[in-house]
ChimeraX commands (.cxc) that place a marker at each C-alpha (Angstrom):
marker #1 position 4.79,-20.35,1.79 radius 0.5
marker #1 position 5.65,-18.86,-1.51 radius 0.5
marker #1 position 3.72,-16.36,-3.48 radius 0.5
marker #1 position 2.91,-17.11,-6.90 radius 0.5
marker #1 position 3.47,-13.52,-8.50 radius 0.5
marker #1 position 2.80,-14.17,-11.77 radius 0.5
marker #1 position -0.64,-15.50,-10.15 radius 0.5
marker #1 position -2.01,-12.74,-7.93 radius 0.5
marker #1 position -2.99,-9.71,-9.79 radius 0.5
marker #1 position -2.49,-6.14,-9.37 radius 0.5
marker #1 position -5.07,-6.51,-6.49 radius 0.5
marker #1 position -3.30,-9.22,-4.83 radius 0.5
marker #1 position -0.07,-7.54,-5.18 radius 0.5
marker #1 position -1.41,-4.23,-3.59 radius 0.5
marker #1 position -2.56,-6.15,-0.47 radius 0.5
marker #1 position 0.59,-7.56,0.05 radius 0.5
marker #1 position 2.28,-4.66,-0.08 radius 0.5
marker #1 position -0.31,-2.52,2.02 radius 0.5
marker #1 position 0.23,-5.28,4.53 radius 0.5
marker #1 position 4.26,-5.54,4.82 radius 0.5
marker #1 position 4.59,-1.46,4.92 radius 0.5
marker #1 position 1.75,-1.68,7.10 radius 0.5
marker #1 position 4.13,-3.32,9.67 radius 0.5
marker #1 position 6.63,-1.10,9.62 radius 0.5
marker #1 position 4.30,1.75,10.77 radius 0.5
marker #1 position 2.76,1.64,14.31 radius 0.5
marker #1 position -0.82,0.03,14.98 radius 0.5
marker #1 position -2.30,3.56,14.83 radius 0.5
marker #1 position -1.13,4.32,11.43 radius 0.5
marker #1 position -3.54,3.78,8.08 radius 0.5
marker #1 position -1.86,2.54,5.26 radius 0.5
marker #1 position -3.82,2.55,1.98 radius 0.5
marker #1 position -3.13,1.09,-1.37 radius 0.5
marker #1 position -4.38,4.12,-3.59 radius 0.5
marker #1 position -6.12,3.15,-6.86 radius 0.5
marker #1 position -3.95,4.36,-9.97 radius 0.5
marker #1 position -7.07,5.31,-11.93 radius 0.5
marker #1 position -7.83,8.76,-10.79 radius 0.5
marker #1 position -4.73,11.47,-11.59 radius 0.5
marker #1 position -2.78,10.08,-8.36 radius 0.5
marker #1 position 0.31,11.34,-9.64 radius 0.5
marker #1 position 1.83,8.04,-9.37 radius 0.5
marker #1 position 1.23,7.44,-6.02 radius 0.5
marker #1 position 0.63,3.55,-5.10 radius 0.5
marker #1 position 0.59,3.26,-1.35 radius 0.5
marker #1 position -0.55,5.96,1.45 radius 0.5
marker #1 position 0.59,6.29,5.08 radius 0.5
marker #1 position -1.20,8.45,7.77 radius 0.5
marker #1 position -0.05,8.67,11.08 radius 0.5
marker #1 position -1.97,11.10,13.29 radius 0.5
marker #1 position -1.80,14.61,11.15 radius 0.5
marker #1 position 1.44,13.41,8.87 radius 0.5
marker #1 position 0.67,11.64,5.67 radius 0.5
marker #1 position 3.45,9.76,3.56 radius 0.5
marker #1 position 3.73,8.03,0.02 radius 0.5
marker #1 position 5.02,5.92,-2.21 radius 0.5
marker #1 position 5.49,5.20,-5.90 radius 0.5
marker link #1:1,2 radius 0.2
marker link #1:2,3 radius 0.2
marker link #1:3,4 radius 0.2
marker link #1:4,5 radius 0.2
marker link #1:5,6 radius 0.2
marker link #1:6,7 radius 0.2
marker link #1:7,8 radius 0.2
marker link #1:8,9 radius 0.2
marker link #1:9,10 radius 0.2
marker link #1:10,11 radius 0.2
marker link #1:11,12 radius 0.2
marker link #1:12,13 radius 0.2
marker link #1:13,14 radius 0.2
marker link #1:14,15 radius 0.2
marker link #1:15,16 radius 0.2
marker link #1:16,17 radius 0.2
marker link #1:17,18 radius 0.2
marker link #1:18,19 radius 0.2
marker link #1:19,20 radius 0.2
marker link #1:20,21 radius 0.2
marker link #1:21,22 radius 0.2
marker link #1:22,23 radius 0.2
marker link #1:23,24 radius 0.2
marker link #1:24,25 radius 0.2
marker link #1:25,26 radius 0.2
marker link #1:26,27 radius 0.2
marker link #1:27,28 radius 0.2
marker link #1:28,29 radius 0.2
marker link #1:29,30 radius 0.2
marker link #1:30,31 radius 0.2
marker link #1:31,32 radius 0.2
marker link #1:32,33 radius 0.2
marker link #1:33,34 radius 0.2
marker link #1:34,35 radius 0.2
marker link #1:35,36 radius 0.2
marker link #1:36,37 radius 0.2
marker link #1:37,38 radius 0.2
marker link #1:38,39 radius 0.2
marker link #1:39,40 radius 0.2
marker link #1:40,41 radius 0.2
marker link #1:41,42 radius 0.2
marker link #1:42,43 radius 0.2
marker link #1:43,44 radius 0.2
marker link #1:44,45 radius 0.2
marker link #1:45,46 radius 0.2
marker link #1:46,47 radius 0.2
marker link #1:47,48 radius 0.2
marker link #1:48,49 radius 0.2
marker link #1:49,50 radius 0.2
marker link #1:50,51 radius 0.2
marker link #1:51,52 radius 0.2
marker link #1:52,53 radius 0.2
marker link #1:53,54 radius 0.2
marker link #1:54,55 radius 0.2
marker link #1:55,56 radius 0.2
marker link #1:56,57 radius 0.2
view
């Protein structure tokens, strides 16, 4: 299956990525695509596991 990029949106694109780094984290971890809009310092995609939190931009 191929993934149309040019196709998906910045939504669609989120998901995807929320879902792959979502597998490298265990099941108990909660990995959230953060919304851009709201001074998040450039932070796209949150990771908490138990009391440590991670990110990415």
């Amino acid at each position: 299956m191929a993934i149309e990029w040019d196709r998906i949106g910045q939504p669609g694109f989120d998901r995807i990525v929320e879902a792959l780094v979502h597998r490298m984290y265990d099941a108990a971890a909660s990995v959230e695509a953060v919304n851009g809009r709201g001074g998040d310092a450039g932070i796209d995609i949150k990771v908490t596991s138990g009391s440590r939190v991670g990110s990415s931009s």
